[in-house]
C-alpha positions as CSV (number, residue, x, y, z in Angstrom):
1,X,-22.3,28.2,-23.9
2,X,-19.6,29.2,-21.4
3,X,-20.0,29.1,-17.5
4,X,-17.6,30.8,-15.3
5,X,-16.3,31.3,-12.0
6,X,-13.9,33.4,-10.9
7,X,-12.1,32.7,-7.3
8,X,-8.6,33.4,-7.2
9,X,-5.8,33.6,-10.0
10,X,-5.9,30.1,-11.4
11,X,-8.4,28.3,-12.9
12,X,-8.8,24.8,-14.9
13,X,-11.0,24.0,-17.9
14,X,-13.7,21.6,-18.4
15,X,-13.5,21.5,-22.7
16,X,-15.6,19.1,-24.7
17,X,-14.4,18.0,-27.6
18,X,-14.9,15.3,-30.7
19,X,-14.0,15.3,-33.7
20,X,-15.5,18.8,-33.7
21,X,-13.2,20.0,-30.5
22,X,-14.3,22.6,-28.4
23,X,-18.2,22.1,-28.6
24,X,-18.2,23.9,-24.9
25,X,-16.1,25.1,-22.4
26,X,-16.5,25.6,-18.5
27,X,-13.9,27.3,-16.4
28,X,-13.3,26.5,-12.9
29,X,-11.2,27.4,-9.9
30,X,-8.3,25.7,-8.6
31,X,-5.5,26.9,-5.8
32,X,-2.2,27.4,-6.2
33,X,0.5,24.4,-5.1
34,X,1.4,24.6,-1.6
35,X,4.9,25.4,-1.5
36,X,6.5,23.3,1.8
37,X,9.4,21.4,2.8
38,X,8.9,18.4,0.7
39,X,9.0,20.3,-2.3
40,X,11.8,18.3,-4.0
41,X,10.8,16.7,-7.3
42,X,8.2,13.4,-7.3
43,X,8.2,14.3,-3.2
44,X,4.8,12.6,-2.4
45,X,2.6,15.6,-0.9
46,X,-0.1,13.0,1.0
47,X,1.7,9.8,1.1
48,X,4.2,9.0,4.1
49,X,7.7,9.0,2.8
50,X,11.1,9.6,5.2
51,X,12.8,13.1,4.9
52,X,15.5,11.6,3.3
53,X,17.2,8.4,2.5
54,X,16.2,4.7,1.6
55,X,12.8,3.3,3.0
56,X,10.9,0.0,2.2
57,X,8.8,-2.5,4.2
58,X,6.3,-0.7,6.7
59,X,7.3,-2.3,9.8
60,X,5.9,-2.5,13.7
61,X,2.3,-1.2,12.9
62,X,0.5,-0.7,16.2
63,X,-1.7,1.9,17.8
64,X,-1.2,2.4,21.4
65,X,-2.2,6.0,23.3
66,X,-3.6,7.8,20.6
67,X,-0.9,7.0,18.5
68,X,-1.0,4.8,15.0
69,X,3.2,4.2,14.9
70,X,4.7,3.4,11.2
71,X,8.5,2.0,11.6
72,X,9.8,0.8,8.7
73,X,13.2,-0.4,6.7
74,X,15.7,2.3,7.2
75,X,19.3,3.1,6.0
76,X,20.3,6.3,7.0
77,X,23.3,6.8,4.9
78,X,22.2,6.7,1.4
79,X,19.1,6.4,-1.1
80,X,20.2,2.7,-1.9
81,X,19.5,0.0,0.3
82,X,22.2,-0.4,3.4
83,X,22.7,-1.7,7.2
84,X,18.9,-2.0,7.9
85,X,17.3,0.2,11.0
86,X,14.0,0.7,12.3
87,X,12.9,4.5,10.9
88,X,9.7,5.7,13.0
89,X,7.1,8.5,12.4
90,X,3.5,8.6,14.0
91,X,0.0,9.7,13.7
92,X,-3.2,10.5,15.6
93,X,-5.4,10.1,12.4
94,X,-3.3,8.3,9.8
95,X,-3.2,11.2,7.3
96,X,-0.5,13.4,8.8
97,X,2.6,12.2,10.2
98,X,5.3,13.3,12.8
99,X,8.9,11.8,11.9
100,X,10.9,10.4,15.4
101,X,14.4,10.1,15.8
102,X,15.5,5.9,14.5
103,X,13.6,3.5,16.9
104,X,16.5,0.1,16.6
105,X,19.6,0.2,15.2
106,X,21.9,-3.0,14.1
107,X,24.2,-4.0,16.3
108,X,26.9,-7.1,16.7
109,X,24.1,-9.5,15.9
110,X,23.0,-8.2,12.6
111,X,20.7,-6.2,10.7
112,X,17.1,-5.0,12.0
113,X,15.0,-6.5,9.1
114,X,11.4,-6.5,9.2
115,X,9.0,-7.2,12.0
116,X,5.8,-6.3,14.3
117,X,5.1,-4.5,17.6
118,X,2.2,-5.4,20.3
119,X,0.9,-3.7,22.9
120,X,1.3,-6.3,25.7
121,X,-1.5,-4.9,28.0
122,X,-1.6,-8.3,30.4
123,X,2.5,-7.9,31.0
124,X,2.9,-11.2,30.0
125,X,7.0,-10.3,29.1
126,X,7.5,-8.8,32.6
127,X,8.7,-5.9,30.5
128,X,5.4,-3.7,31.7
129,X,5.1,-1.4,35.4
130,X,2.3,-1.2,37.0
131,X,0.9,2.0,35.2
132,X,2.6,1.3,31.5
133,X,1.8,-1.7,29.0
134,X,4.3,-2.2,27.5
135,X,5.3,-2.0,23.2
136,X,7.2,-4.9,22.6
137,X,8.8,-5.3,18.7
138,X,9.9,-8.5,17.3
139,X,12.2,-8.4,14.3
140,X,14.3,-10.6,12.3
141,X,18.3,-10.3,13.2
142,X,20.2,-10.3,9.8
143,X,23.7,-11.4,10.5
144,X,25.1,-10.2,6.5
145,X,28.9,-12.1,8.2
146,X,27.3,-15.0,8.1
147,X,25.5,-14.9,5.0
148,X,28.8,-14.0,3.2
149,X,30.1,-17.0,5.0
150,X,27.9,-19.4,2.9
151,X,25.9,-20.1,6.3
152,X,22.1,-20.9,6.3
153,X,21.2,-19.7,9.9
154,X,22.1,-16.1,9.5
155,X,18.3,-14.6,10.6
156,X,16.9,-15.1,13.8
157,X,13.8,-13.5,15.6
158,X,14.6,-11.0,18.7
159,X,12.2,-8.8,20.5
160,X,13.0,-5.4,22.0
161,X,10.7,-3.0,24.4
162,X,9.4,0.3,25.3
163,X,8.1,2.2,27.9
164,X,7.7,5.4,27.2
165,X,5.4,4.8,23.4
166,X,8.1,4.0,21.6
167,X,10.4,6.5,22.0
168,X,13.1,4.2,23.4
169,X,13.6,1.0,23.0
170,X,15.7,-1.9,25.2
171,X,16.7,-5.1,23.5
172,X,16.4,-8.6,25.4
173,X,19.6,-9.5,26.9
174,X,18.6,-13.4,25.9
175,X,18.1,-12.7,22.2
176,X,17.7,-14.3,19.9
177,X,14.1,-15.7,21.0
178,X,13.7,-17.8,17.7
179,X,16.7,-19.7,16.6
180,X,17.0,-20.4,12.8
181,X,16.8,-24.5,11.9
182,X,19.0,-23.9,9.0
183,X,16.5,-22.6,7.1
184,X,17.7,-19.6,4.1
185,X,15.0,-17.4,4.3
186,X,13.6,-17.6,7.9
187,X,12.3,-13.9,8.3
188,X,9.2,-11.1,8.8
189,X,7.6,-12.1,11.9
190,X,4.3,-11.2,12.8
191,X,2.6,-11.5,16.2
192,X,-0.5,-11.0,17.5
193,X,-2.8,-11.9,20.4
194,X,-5.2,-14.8,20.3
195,X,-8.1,-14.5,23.0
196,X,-9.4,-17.5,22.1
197,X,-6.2,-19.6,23.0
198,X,-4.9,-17.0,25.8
199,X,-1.7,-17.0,23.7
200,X,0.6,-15.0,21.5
201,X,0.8,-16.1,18.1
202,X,3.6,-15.6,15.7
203,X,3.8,-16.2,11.9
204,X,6.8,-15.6,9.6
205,X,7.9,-16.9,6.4
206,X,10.3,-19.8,5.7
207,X,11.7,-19.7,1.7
208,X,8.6,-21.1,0.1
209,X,5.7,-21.3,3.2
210,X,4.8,-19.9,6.7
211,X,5.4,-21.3,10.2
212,X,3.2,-20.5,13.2
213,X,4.2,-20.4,16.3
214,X,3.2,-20.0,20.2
215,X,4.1,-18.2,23.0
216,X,2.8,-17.2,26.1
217,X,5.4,-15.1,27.4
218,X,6.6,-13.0,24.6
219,X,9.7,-14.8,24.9
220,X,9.5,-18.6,24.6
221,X,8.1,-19.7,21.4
222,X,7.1,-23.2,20.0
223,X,6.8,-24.0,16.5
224,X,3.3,-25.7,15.9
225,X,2.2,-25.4,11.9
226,X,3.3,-24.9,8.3
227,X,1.6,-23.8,5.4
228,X,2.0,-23.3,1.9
229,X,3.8,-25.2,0.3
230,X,2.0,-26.4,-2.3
231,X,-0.3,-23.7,-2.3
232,X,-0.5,-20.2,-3.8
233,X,1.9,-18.4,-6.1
234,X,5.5,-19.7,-5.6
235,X,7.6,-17.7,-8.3
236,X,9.9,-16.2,-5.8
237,X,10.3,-15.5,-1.9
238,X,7.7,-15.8,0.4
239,X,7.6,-12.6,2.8
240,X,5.7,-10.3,5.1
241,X,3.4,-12.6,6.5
242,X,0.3,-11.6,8.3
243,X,-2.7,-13.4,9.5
244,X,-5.8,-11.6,11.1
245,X,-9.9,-12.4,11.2
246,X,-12.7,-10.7,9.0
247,X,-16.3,-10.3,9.2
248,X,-17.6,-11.3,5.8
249,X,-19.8,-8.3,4.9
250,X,-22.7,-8.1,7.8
251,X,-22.9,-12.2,8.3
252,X,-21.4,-12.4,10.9
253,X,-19.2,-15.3,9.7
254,X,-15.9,-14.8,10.4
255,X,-12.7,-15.6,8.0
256,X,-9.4,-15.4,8.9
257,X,-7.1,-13.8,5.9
258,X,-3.2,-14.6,5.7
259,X,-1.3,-11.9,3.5
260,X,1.9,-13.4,2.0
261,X,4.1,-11.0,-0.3
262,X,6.1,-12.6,-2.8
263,X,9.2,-11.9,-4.9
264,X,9.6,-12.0,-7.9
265,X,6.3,-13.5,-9.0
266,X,3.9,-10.9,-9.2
267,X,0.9,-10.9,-11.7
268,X,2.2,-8.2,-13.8
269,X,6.1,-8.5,-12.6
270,X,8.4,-8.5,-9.5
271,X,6.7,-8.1,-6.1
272,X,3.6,-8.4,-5.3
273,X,1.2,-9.4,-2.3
274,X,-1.0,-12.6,-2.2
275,X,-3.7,-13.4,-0.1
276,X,-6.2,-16.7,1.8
277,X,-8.9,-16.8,3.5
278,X,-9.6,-19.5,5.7
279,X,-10.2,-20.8,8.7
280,X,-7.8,-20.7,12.0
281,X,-7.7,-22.3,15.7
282,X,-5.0,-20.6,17.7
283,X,-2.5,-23.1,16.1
284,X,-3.3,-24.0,12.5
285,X,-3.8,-22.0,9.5
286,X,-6.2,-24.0,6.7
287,X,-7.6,-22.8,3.5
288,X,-9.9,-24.5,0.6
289,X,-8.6,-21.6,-1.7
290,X,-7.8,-22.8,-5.0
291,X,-7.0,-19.5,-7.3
292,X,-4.2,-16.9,-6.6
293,X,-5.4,-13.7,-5.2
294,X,-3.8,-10.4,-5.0
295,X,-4.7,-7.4,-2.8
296,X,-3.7,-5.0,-6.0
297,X,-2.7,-5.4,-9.2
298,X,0.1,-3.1,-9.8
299,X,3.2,-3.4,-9.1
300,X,4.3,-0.9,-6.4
301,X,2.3,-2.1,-3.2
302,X,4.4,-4.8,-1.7
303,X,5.1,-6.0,1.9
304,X,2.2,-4.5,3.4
305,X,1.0,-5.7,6.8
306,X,-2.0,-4.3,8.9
307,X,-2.2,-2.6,12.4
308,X,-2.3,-4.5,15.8
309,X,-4.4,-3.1,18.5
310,X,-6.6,-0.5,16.9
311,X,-9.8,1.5,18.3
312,X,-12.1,0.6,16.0
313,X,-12.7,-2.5,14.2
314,X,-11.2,-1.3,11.1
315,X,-8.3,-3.6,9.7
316,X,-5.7,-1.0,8.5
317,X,-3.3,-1.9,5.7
318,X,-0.2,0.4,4.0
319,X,2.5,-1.1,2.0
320,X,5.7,-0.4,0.6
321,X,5.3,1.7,-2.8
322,X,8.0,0.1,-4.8
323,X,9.2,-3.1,-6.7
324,X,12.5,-4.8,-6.1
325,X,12.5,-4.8,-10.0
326,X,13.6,-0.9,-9.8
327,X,13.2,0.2,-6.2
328,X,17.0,1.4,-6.2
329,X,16.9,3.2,-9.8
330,X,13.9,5.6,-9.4
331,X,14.8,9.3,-10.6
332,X,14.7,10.7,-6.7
333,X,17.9,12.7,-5.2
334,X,17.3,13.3,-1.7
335,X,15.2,10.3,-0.6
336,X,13.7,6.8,-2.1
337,X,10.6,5.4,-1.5
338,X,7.1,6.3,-0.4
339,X,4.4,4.4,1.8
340,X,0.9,3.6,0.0
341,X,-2.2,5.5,1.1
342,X,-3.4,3.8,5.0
343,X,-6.2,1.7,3.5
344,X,-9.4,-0.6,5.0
345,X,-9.4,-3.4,4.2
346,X,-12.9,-6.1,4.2
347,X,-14.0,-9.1,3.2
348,X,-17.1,-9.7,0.8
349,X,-18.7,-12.7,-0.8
350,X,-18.5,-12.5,-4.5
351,X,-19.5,-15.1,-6.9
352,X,-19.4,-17.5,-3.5
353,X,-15.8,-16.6,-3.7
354,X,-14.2,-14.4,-0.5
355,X,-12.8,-11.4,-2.0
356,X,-10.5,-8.9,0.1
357,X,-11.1,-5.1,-0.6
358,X,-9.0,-2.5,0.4
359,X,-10.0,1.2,0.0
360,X,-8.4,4.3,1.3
361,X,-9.5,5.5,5.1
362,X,-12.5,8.1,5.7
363,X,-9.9,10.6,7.2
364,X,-7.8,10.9,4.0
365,X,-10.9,13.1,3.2
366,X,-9.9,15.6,5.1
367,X,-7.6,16.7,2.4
368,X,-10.1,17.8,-0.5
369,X,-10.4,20.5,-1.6
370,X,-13.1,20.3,-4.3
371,X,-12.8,22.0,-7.8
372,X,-15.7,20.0,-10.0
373,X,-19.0,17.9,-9.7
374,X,-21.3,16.9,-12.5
375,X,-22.5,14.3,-14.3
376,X,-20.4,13.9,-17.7
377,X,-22.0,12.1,-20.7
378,X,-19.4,11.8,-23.8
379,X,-20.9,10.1,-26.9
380,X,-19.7,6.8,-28.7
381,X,-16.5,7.5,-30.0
382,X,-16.2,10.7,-28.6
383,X,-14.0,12.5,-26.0
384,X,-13.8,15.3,-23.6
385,X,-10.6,16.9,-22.1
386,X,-10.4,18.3,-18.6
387,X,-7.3,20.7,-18.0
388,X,-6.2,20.9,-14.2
389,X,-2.7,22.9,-13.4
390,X,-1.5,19.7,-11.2
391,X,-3.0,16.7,-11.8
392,X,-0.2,15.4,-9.8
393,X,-2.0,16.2,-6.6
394,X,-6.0,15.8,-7.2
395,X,-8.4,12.6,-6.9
396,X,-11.0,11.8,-9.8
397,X,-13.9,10.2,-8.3
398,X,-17.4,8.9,-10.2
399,X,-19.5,6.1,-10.7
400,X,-20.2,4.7,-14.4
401,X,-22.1,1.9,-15.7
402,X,-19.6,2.1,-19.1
403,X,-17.0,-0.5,-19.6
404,X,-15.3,1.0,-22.8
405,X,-13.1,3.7,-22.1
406,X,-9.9,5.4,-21.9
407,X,-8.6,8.0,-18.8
408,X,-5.4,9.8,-20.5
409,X,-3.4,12.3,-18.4
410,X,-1.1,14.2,-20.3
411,X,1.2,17.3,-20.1
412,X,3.1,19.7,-23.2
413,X,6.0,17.5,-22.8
414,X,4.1,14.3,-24.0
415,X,4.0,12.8,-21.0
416,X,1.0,10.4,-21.0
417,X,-0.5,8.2,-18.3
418,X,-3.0,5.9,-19.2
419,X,-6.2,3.7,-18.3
420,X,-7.7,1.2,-20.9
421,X,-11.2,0.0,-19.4
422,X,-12.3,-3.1,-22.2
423,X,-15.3,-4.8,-21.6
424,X,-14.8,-6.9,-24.5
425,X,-11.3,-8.4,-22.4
426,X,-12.9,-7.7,-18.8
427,X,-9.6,-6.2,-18.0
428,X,-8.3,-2.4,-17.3
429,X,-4.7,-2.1,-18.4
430,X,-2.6,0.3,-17.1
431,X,-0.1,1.7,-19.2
432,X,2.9,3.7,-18.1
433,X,5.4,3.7,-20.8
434,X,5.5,7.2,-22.1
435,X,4.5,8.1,-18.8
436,X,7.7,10.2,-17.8
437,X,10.6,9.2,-17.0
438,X,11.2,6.2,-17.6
439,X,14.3,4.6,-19.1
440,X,16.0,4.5,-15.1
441,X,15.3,0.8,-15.3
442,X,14.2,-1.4,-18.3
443,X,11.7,-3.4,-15.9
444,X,10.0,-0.5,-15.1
445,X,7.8,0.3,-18.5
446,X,8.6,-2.7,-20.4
447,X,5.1,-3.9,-20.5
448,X,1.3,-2.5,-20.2
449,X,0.3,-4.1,-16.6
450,X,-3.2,-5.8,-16.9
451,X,-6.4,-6.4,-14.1
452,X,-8.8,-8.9,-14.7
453,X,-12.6,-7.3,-14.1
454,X,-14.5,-10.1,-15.2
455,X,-15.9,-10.7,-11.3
456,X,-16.8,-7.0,-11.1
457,X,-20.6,-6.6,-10.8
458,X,-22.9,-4.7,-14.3
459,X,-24.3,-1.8,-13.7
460,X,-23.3,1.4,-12.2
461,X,-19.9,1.3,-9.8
462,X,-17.3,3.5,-8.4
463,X,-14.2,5.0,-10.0
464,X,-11.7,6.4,-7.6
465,X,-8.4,7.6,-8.8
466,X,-5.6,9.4,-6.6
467,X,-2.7,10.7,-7.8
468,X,0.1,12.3,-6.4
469,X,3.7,13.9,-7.1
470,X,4.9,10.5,-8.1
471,X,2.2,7.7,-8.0
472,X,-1.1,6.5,-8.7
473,X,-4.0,4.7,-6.9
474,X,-6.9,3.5,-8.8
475,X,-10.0,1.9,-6.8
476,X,-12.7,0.0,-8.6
477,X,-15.8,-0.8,-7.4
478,X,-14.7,0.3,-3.5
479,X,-11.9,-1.3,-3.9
480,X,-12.7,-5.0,-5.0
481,X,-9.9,-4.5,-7.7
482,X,-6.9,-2.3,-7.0
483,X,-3.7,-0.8,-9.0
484,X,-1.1,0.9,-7.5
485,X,1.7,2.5,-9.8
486,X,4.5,4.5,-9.6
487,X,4.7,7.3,-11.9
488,X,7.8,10.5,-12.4
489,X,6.1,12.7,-15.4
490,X,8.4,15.6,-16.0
491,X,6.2,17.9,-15.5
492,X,2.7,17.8,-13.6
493,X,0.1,16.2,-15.9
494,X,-2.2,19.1,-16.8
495,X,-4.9,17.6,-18.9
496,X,-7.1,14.6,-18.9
497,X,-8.4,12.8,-22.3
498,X,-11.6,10.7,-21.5
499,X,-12.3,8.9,-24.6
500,X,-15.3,7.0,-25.3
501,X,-14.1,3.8,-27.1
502,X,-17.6,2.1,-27.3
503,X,-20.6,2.6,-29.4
504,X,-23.2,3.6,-26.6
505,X,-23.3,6.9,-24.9
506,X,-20.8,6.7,-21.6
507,X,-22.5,8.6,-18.7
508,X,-19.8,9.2,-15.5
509,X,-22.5,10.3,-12.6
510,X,-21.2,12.8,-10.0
511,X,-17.9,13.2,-11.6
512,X,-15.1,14.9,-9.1
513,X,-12.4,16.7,-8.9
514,X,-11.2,17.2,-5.9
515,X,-7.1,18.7,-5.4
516,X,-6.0,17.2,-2.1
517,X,-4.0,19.4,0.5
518,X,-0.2,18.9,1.4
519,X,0.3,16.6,4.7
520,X,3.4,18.7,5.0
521,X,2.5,22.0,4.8
């Protein structure tokens, strides 16, 4: 039986196949690619990335006026990393973004390396008037002179201001605010309001653990914690600290939850980002949490933070969508470097364990454009094939109660992107070897990257799977489990193999296709 409908000139194909092929066929409609200004090759069409040049760590995430600001790691000059700057671009509903001119350049006392912003609404810097609160930034100073020198104290913490939402910034005359103890990696600081103490609080990352500090001026800081150190995963640099409070579920209870990236060190190689949950008093950071737990499992979502002062009680998370394993080899030309999706992030109980989700925002929704819905059933040891012009710019969403089964995306060049679910393992592997290109950097496909599923729940739960121009997101179960992965195919995948390894029937309810529209366009 064939079903069709015709709207426009291009069209995709639902075909079911086994060992058969081709037992039906359904045609569907799909629009053409929006041809815009980022139309370079692997340009991400609904993930921030700079118009040109070298990016990595989001930096300065705050919303103030209508306006979520992104800075992040900048070198204006080239595609590799460089003399580190504060780029800047801006949002009113964190799914299209507006690029400004640099925010803070380096200057005689080093680098601008990564850092925070606050809206400081009770003018407690002096830096406000009486009609603007001021946007005050605080960054680690990288003096690279003294680093070549063999010295230890070459970062320091300074702040900078704004009055006009971040359009302009002035740097203290007195910086910097934090002198370094002689300490090698003393960086990443991340501040934030405490309501309960009537103080600012400030937490960066010293080689192998955090340090917490006070303030209530902005300016004058006292060091009054540690933790970490013989604590979580400690195969590389700590980095990109940040500490912020949860509701768990509808409890009530409230957790606080520090995110510490790491480098190298990562579950499946390189960078990665570790979380606790615990408890905090204004001054003192404590967790009972034994295991190692990461926010995603792949291996291009590192140094994310979350956004200070938002309007809803939504705890906002993007990260940098590389690995220092590669990040200066990937096959780009004009730019390098793309943020992850904005994501929510919340804390359940599961297995009396607190477990931090993170799932893309509502708003991102805004983008379908839907192509397919229907439930799918593919018998055991069976497959069906969907064919889609551009995979490369589409999400796959469904629920399934199936634990046996593989999600190939492939294209005439041989190109093959692929998703293992074993129930057997309790894993989902993620495979990117023959993906595209790939041979830029040995580290980048030398091994199938695994995800442990044995916490996630039986029965039926959620599949979500975004893909764009040069990277994929996959969410399970509303984000309880999480793989982020870049990807360069050669061409746009075109086809998708879902193969039923098991020997029950596999049933994928309310399976969707949706293309997603071009923030650029």
């Amino acid at each position: 039986m064939k079903t069709e409908f015709c709207i426009g000139l291009c069209f995709i194909c639902f075909l079911s196949a086994c060992k058969n092929k081709n037992l039906d066929k359904t045609t569907l409609p799909v629009k053409e690619s929006i041809v815009n200004t980022y139309e370079e090759q692997y340009r991400p069409q609904y993930h921030f990335s700079p118009t040109e040049k070298w990016m990595n760590d989001p930096n300065g995430l705050v919303y103030n006026d209508g306006v979520y600001h992104l800075f992040y790691q900048f070198y204006p000059e080239d595609i590799v990393w460089g003399p580190m700057h504060w780029g800047h671009a801006v949002s009113r509903d964190m799914v299209s973004w507006e690029h400004r001119p640099i925010a803070l350049f380096p200057d005689e006392k080093g680098y601008i390396f990564s850092g925070s912003a606050v809206v400081d609404k009770g003018n407690t810097s002096g830096y406000g008037t009486e009609d603007t609160a001021p946007l005050v930034a605080i960054f680690t100073y990288h003096n690279m002179e003294g680093e070549k020198a063999g010295n230890l104290d070459y970062q320091t913490q300074g702040i900078a201001y704004s009055l006009d939402n971040g359009d302009s910034w002035v740097k203290y005359a007195k910086n910097p605010v934090i002198s370094n103890p002689g300490i090698k990696d003393f960086r990443d600081p991340k501040v934030f309001w405490h309501q309960e103490s009537k103080s600012w609080v400030l937490v960066l990352v010293a080689g192998d653990h955090a340090l917490i500090y006070n303030s209530t001026n902005l300016k004058d800081w006292e060091l009054r914690s540690s933790f970490g150190k013989e604590v979580g995963a400690h195969g590389g640099v700590w980095e990109c600290p940040d500490l912020f409070p949860l509701e768990v579920g509808k409890t009530g209870e409230k957790k606080w939850v520090l995110l510490i990236s790491i480098n190298p060190g990562a579950p499946n190689g390189g960078s990665g980002t570790q979380y606790f949950v615990g408890d905090f008093d204004g001054a003192t950071f404590t967790s009972e949490q034994k295991e190692v737990k990461w926010i995603d499992w792949g291996t291009d979502n590192y140094a994310g933070v979350t956004y200070n002062n938002t309007p809803s009680d939504e705890r906002i998370f993007i990260g940098w969508m590389s690995n220092w394993d590669y990040a200066r080899d990937t096959p780009t030309k004009r730019w390098r470097s793309a943020m992850t999706l904005p994501r929510n992030l919340f804390l359940e109980k599961v297995d009396d364990s607190f477990t931090l989700f993170n799932y893309p925002l509502e708003t991102l929704n805004s983008l379908r454009n839907p192509i397919l819905s229907k439930d799918v059933s593919i018998g055991a040891k069976e497959e069906k094939v969907i064919s889609l012009a551009n995979f490369n710019q589409s999400e796959i969403l469904f629920e399934t109660a199936g634990r046996n089964f593989e999600m190939i995306f492939y294209n005439d060049l041989g190109d093959e992107q692929k998703f293992l679910f074993n129930q057997a393992k309790a894993e989902l592997l993620l495979d990117r070897k023959s993906s595209g290109q790939t041979a830029f950097k040995d580290a980048f496909a030398d091994k199938i990257h695994r995800m442990p599923l044995g916490d996630i729940p039986s029965g039926e739960i959620e599949i979500r799977i975004l893909m764009d121009w040069s990277s994929v997101e996959i969410f399970v179960n509303r984000g309880q489990k999480v793989m982020t992965s870049q990807i360069f195919p050669r061409e746009p995948y075109s086809r998708l193999r879902i193969k039923n390894t098991g020997d029950e029937l596999l049933q994928l309810q309310s399976f969707t296709i949706n293309t997603m529209q071009s923030i650029w366009h």
